[in-house]
N, C-alpha and C positions, 0 to 999 in steps of 0.2 A: 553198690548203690543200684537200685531197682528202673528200670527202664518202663517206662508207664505208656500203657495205651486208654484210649477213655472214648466213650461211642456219643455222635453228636448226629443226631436227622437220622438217624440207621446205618450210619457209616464210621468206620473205625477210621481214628486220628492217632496218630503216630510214628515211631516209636520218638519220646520225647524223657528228654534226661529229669532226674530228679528235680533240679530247680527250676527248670522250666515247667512242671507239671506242678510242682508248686504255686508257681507265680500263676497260674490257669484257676487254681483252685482258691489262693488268694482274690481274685479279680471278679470271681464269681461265675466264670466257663463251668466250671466242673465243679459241682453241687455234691454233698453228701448224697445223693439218689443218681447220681450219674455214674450207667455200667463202665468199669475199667477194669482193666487186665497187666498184668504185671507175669512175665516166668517165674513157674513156681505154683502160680493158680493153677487150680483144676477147671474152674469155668469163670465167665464175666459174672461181675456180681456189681452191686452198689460201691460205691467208694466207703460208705459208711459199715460196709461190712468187708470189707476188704484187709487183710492180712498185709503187716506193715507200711497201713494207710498214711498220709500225711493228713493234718487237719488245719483249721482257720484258725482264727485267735480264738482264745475263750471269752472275751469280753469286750468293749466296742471297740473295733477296725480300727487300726491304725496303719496308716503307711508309715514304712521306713523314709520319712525326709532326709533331705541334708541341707546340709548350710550352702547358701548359694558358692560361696568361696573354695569348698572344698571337692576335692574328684568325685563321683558318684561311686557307690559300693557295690561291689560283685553282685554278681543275683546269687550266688551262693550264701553270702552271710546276710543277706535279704532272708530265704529260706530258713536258714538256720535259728530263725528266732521264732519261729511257729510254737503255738500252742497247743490243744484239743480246743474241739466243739463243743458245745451244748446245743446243738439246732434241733436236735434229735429229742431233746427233751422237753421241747414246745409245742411237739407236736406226737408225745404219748409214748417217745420211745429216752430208751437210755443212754446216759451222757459216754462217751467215750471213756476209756480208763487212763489216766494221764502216764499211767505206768507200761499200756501195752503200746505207745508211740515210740517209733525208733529213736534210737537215740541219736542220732545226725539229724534229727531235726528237732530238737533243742539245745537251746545255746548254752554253755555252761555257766555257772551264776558266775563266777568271775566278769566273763564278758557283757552279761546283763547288767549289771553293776556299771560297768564302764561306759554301758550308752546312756542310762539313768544320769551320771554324775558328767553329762555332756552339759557346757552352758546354753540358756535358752537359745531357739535356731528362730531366725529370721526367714520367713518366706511368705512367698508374694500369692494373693487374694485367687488366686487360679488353685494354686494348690490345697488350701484353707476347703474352697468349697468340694474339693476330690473326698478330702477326708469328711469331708458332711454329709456329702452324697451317700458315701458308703455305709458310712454309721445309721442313716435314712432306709439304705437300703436293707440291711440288716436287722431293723427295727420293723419293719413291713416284712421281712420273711418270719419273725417270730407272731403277727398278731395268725392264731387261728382261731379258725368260727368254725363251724359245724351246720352254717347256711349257706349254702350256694347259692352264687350273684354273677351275674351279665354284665358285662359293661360296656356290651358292643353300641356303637354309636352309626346313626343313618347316617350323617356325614362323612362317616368314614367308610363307610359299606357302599356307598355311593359310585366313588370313583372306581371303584373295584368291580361292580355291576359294571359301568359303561364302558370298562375298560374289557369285558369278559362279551359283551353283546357284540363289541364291535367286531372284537379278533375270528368269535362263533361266527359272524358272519361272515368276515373275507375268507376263511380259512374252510367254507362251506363246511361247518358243525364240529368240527377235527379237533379244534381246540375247548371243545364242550370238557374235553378229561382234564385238560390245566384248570377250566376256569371253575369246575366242582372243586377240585383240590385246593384252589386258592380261598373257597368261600368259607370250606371245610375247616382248614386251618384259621382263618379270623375269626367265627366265630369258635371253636376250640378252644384258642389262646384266651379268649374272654372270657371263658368258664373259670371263675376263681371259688374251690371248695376245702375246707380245712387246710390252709396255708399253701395250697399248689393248685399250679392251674393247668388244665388240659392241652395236649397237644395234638397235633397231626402230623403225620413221617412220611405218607404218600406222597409218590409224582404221579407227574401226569402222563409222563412217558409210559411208566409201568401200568399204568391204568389205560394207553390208548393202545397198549403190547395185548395185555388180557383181552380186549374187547377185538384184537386181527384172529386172537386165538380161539374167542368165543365162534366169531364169527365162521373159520374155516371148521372148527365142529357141525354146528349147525347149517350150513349150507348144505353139505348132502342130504343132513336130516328131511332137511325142508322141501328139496328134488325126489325122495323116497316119497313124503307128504303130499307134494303136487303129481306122482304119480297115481300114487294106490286112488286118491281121491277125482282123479279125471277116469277113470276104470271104475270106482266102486259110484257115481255117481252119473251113468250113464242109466237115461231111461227114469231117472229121476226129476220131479218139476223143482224150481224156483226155490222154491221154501224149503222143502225137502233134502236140494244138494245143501242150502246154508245149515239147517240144522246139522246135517253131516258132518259140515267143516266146522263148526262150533264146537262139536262131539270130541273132533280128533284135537282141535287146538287144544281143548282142556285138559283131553286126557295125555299128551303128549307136556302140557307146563305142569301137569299132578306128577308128570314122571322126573320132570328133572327138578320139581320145587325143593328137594332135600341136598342137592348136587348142589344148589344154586344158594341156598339158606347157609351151610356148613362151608362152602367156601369164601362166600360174602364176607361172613362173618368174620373166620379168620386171617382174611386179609386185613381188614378195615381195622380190628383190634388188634393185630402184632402192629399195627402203625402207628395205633392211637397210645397215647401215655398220659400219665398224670403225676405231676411232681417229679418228673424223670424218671418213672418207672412204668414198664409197658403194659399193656392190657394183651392177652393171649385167650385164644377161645380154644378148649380138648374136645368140641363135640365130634363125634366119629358119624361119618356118613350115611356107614349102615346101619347105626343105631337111628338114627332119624328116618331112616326108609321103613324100618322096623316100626318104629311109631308111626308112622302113616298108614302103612297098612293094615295095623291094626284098628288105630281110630276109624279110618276109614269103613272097616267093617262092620264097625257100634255104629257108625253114623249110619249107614245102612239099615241095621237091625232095629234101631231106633229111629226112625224116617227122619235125620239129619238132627234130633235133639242132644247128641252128646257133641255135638259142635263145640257146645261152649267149654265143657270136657275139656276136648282137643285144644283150643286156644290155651287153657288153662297149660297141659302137657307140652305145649309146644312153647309156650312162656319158662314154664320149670326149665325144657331143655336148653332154652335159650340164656338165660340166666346164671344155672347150676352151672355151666360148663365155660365157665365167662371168669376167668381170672385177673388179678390185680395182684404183681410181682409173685405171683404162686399159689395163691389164697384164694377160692373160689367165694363169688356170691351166692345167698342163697334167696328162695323163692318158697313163698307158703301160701299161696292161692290156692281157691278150693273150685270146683265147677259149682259148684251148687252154690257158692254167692255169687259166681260171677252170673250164671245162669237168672238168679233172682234178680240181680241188677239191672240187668238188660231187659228183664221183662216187664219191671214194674219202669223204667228208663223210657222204652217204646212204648209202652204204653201210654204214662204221661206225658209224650212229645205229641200223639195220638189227638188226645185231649186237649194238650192245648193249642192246637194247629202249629206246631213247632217251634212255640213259645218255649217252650224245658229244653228245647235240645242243648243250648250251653251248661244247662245245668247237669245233664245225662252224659254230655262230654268230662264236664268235671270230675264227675264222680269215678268215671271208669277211669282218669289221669291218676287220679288218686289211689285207688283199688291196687292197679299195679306196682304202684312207687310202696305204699304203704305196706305190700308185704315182700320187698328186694331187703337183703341183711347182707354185711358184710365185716367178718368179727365179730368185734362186740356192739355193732350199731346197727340202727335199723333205720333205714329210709321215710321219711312221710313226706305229704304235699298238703298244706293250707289251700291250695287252688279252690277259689269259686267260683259258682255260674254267674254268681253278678260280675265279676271279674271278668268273666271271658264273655260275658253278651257285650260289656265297656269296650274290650278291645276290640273284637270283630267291628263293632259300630266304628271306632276310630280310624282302625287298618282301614276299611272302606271309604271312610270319607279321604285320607288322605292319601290314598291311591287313585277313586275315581275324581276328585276333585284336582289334581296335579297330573291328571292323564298318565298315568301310570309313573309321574319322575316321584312320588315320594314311596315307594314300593319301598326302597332299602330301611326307611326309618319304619315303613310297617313291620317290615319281619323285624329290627330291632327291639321293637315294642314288643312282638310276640314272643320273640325269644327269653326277653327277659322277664314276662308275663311268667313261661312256662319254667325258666331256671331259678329267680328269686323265689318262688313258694314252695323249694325242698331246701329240707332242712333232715338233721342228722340224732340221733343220739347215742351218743357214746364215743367211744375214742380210737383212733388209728395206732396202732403200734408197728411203726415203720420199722424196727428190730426183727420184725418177724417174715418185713416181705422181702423177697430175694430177687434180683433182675433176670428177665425172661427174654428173648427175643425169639422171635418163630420167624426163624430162616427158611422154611419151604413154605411161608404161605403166600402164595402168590396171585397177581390178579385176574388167573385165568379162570373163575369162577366167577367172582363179579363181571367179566369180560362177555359171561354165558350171559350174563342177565342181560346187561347192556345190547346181547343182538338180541335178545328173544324177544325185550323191547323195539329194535328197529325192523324182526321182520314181521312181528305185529304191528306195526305203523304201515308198514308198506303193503300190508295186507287190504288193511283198512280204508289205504289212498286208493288202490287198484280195482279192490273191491265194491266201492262204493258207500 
């Protein structure tokens, strides 16, 4: 009998005996998309691809009751009465083989017979609604859509703001990394898109570790910086030392922008999941340095017109190298619409004294969404400018009118602006994605960003 381990927040749970990984996976802990490990594997995988899996019932949940009079049953022949899934085939993939489930965990028809020909059991309205629950809730894991929906609420986002202002403040800013993490995660868990909803695996711990790490990199940098420019700005007036320092800050955030991009990333996605399966980013560092200084040399040779170019490459590489359980998205943007967009966009903002610009926002949310694919589906967004001039006008009123207390139902409103109008076509075949975790991405990358942010603030305060 197989000894199960199963991974819950990014952390391995275990080792736990057959019928107690049963009763986890019964209860609904451990989900067909949840990575487990058993000796024997070669790597953590889904539980629905998993070799000598256990499964749910095949049809609606039942608990094993008992008659109040009688002793309760081992969790072993609890266990014992499992059936296959079908979850897998509601949402594009195939149904388990009722043949490749071990045989200890099906009861033999003898004994199924014998709990059938039990006489009716009496029990009381607690237990009644457990088995309603469940069946409710199994009936809500099979509706899928192919539109992404928010369902974050500003009364609930609410307490979680004043509870995230208050700690930033006594804790002087330190608690700034729990309380992203926390905001991150609520809104996440509210992303519901083809039957699974988004999550967040990050602490705040690991994220306030990355940013001591950020930090002790970049403090020499920054003492190299304040040197060479108290010696090269010598004999220099006023205007002339700033342009200096402007010069070096740039080119100094152009040198670490791919460091900073390619770590980001793959921290925040081995964290982030959806439906229990992770998101992992493969972009390689020096492939992105490589694309910068190339673009960088078009932009030159073209006096900054292949910009939009570079957005476009820098979107592909962002994108292509962006995984979901193994599977890469992909990206089919071209510079030349995006280049037209924006021109004929500013312009028209141009013209109507920045009456278009919700409509010039639009377009570009859509452009991007409209050419991500993943499988056999392809991303769009119905987003409109009337849509986003309504919001903005909203968010405003009910921020400046509430002196900033209705802030959280603005960004609820916005969020769900920006998630309800993507929509999907085509189907996910979750047989195909495999569980990924990226064990070395860690948050001393985004940790870079985070100082490169505070010793540009403290530049800015000191400086004037």
């Amino acid at each position: 009998m197989a000894t199960w381990y199963y991974e819950k927040d990014g952390e391995s749970k275990g080792p736990l005996e057959e019928a107690s990984f049963l009763a986890l996976v019964y209860d609904g802990t451990v989900s067909e998309q949840t990575l487990v490990w058993h000796a024997g594997m070669s790597e953590w995988m889904p539980l629905a691809s998993a070799p000598g899996r256990p499964s749910p019932p095949t049809e609606k949940p039942r608990l094993m009751l008992r008659h109040p009079s009688r002793n309760r049953e081992p969790e072993s022949s609890v266990a014992s009465a499992w059936g296959t899934s079908d979850l897998n085939t509601s949402a594009g993939g195939a149904s388990p083989n009722p043949d490749t489930v071990p045989s200890q965990s099906r009861a033999p028809e003898s004994q199924t017979q014998n709990k059938l020909s039990l006489k009716p059991m009496t029990f009381d309205r607690n237990e009644e609604d457990v088995v309603q629950a469940q069946s409710n809730r199994y009936q809500e894991y099979r509706k899928v859509s192919n539109r992404a929906e928010y369902s974050g609420r500003g009364r609930e986002i609410f307490p979680l703001y004043l509870k995230n202002i208050v700690l930033t403040l006594v804790t002087l800013g330190i608690y700034k990394f729990w309380a992203q993490v926390t905001m991150r995660k609520y809104h996440y868990r509210h992303v519901l898109f083809h039957g699974g909803n988004l999550d967040y695996h990050a602490t705040g711990r690991e994220r306030f570790i990355g940013f001591l790490k950020g930090m002790a990199l970049l403090s020499p940098i920054a003492l190299l910086f304040w040197f060479v420019f108290s010696n090269l700005s010598v004999g220099l007036g006023p205007e002339e030392s700033m342009n200096l320092a402007i010069t070096m800050m740039m080119g100094l955030g152009y040198l670490l922008r791919p460091l900073i991009i390619v770590g980001s990333m793959a921290f925040h996605l081995s964290r982030t999941s959806w439906s229990h399966i992770r998101f992992r980013f493969k972009g390689k560092i020096r492939s992105l340095y490589w694309l910068y200084i190339r673009d960088a040399i078009l932009m030159l040779l073209t006096l900054g017109l292949y910009m939009f170019w570079h957005q476009i490459n820098l979107m592909r590489f962002r994108r292509t190298h962006t995984t979901l359980g193994g599977v890469a998205f992909g990206y089919t943007g071209k510079g030349g619409e995006l280049f037209a967009l924006h021109f004929l966009g500013y312009l028209a903002t141009i013209l109507t004294l920045g009456f278009y610009a919700p409509w010039y926002y639009a377009k570009l949310h859509r452009y991007h969404i409209d050419q991500t694919t993943f499988q056999g589906m392809r991303f769009y967004s119905n987003l409109s400018g009337g849509q986003v001039l309504k919001t903005i006008i909203i968010c405003i009123l009910q921020t400046f009118f509430t002196l900033g207390i209705g802030m959280p139902w603005a960004v609820a409103r916005w969020k769900s602006m920006l998630v309800n109008t993507v929509f999907a076509k085509g189907t996910v075949n979750l047989s195909q994605l495999r569980g990924e975790y990226d064990q070395q991405a860690g948050a001393f990358a985004e940790g870079l960003g985070e100082a490169g942010e505070a010793f540009e603030a403290l530049g800015q305060f000191f400086g004037g």
